[in-house]
C-alpha positions in Angstrom: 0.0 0.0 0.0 3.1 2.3 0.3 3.2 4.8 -2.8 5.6 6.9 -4.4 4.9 9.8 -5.8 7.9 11.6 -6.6 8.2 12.6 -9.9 10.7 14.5 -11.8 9.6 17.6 -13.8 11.6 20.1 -15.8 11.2 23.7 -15.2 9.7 24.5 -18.6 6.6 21.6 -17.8 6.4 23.6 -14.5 5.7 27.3 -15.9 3.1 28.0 -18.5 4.6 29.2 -21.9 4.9 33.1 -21.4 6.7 32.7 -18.2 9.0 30.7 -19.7 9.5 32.8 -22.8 9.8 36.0 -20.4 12.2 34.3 -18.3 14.2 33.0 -21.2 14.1 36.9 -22.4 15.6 38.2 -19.5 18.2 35.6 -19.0 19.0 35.9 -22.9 19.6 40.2 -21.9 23.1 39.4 -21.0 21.8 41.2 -17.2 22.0 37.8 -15.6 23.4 34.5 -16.8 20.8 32.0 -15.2 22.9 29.2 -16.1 25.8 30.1 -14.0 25.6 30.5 -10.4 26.4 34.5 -9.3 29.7 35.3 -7.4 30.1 35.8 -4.3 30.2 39.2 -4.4 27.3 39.6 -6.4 25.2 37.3 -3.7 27.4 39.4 -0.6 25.5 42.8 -2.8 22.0 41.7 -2.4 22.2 40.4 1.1 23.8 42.9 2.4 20.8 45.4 0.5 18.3 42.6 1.8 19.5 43.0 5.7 19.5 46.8 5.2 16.1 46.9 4.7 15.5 44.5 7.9 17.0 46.7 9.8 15.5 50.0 8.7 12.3 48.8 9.0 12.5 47.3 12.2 14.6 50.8 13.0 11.1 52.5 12.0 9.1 49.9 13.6 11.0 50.7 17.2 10.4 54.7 17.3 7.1 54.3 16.4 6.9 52.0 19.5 9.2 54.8 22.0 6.8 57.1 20.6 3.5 55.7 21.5 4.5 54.9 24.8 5.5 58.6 25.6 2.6 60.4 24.0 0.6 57.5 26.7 2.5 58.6 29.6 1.7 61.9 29.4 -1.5 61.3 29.3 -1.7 59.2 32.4 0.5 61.9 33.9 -2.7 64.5 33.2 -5.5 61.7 34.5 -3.0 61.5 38.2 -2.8 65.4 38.5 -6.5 65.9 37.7 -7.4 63.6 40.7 
């Protein structure tokens, strides 16, 4: 009862036939060569832009958070002194 179903497929059966012809456009642009794998320095390039972007955002993210907490405290500052 034990059944196998790993099966083999080429990337062209896997995308329709305009992906593939767009993809086989750009790689033919001479921007990337898709059949060789990029350098390291290349790969180092788009991490590096990739981790930027992480930590920008998550930059953004924490003085958003600094800021809601002190526009709260003053608030809870004017509720005590109204008491």
């Amino acid at each position: 009862m034990e059944e196998n179903f790993t099966t083999e497929y080429s990337a062209e059966a896997l995308m329709s036939e305009s992906v593939a012809s767009e993809t086989e456009a750009f790689a033919s642009s001479g921007e990337y060569n898709l059949d060789e794998p990029a350098s390291l320095g290349e790969a180092a390039g788009i991490m590096g832009k990739g981790m930027l972007g992480v930590f920008v955002v998550i930059g953004v993210i924490i003085l958003c958070v600094f800021a809601l907490n002190r526009a709260g405290k003053k608030d809870k500052k004017k509720e005590k002194e109204s008491k």
